[in-house]
Steps between C-alpha positions, in 0.01 A plus 500: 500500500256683265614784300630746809531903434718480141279738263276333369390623142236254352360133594432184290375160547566214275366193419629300762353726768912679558466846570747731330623832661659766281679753676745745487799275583439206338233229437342282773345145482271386782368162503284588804801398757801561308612806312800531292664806339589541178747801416710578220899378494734686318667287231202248481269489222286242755343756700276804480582791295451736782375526855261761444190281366150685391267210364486129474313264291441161469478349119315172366822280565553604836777754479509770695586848332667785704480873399766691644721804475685395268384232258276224503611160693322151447491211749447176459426383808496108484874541318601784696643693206472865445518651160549896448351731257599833487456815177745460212530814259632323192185218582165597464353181605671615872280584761376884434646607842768391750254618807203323468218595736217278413433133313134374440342207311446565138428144348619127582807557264592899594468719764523908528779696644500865665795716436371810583679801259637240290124371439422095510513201295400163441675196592518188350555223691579241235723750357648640785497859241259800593297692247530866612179701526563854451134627392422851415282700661143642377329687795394846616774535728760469227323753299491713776856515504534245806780253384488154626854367672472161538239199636496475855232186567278287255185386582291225310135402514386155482393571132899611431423841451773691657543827667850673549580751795735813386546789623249660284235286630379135403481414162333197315758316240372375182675193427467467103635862502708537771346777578423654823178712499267707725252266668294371255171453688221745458246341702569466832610844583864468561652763284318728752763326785862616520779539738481098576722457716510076491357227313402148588382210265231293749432149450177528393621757243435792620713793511582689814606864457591754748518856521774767684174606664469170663172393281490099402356404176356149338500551130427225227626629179219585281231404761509711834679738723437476858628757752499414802561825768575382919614705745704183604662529141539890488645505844785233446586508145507829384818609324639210662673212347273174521462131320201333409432119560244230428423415883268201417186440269297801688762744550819716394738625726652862530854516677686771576787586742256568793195326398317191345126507360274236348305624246168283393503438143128495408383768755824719618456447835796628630629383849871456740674195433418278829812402630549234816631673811831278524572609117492840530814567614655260210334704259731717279312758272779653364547164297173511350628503121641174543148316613408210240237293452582106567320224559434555843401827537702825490832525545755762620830442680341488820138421473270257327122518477233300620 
């Protein structure tokens, strides 16, 4: 049955090997010939908090956690039960924000939560309380008079250090402040780099940066900044929305709504995704911000690598 034409939003598989589908009406579980939809039911606490779902992840214990809309749902799958979280103003151990656009590991008892203008916080698990994060802001832009309005999208390094999209540009938090600052790295050349446009986290721990102008960059915080300038890039990307991907050991991959790219890691050779003739026509670029990595290959709703 697969996942069909339902809006998807964002991908995840779990430990078992189930793929999850968020999407715009509800949550999908495919077992790789089933799929069953989960949607929310007026008057039952056992269900999702709302159909409109914007991240997933997967904690320790095997529960699945669903960003939505409005509020934060948990499943446990192997009990079937579905607990709801959503922003209490008299609590502030509540999540920081009823629409909750991203969720990312943080440590084996917590994880991190987007809520864009209402900031992020912590969650603990054993607690089931969040610590909200509200840092202030130290950076050029601010003094400039630029006001930051909320977090759109965290990013963290394999070392933990963690970078924070607004819409003043991307910031570096300092935990044992809570702080968020200019980029603190004066060797690799970065402050010279603005207008990114995305950022990806690679496996190897690299960071992958982008550009409006359609320019890719590998940057190691505090080591190097490498720019890496294709025609295939410039012609594709620019001032277009794309995602970035680890495509295997050797290479990233650049999707768009027209277009996919590998992208060597060591070298930047930059060439089209080879696709099999009999896929083509399966392929859907629009649907290219819901491609994850799994465990046998990459995945969107109608296409799978290798």
């Amino acid at each position: 049955m697969g996942f069909g034409n339902t809006g998807i939003t964002c991908l995840k598989e779990d430990h078992q090997g189930i793929v999850w589908a968020g999407t715009q009406l509800g949550l999908i579980r495919f077992d790789g010939v089933r799929s069953i939809k989960y949607v929310p039911k007026p008057g039952d606490a056992n269900s999702l908090s709302n159909e409109f779902i914007n991240d997933l992840y997967e904690d320790r214990d095997g529960n699945l956690w669903v960003a939505t809309r409005n509020g934060l749902t948990c499943i446990d799958p192997s009990r079937k039960k579905f607990t709801r979280y959503y922003m209490d103003s008299d609590d502030t151990t509540s999540i920081p924000g009823n629409g909750i656009y991203q969720l990312l590991p943080d440590s084996d008892s917590t994880f991190l939560m987007v809520c864009g203008a209402k900031g992020f916080g912590r969650f603990d698990l054993k607690r089931r309380k969040v610590k909200r994060l509200n840092p202030s802001i130290s950076s050029e832009s601010e003094k400039s008079g630029q006001t930051s309005s909320g977090i759109f999208e965290v990013y963290m390094t394999s070392n933990q250090d963690l970078f924070i999209r607004t819409n003043v540009g991307i910031l570096q938090y300092d935990s044992n402040k809570n702080l968020l600052t200019d980029i603190q790295d004066s060797i690799s050349g970065i402050r010279g780099v603005d207008n990114f446009a995305d950022l990806f986290v690679s496996q190897n721990g690299d960071l992958w940066l982008t550009n409006a102008k359609g320019v890719l960059f590998k940057w190691l915080p505090g080591h190097y900044l490498v720019c890496i300038e294709d025609s295939l890039i410039t012609s594709a990307f620019a001032s277009v929305e794309f995602r970035i991907f680890d495509f295997d050991q050797q290479n990233i991959l650049l999707t768009s709504a027209a277009h996919c790219l590998l992208v060597d890691k060591v070298c930047g050779y930059v060439r089209p995704l080879e696709v099999r003739a009999d896929q083509r026509s399966k392929i859907n670029y629009s649907l290219a911000r819901t491609c994850i990595q799994t465990s046998t290959g990459i995945r969107n709703n109608r296409y799978k690598s290798g």
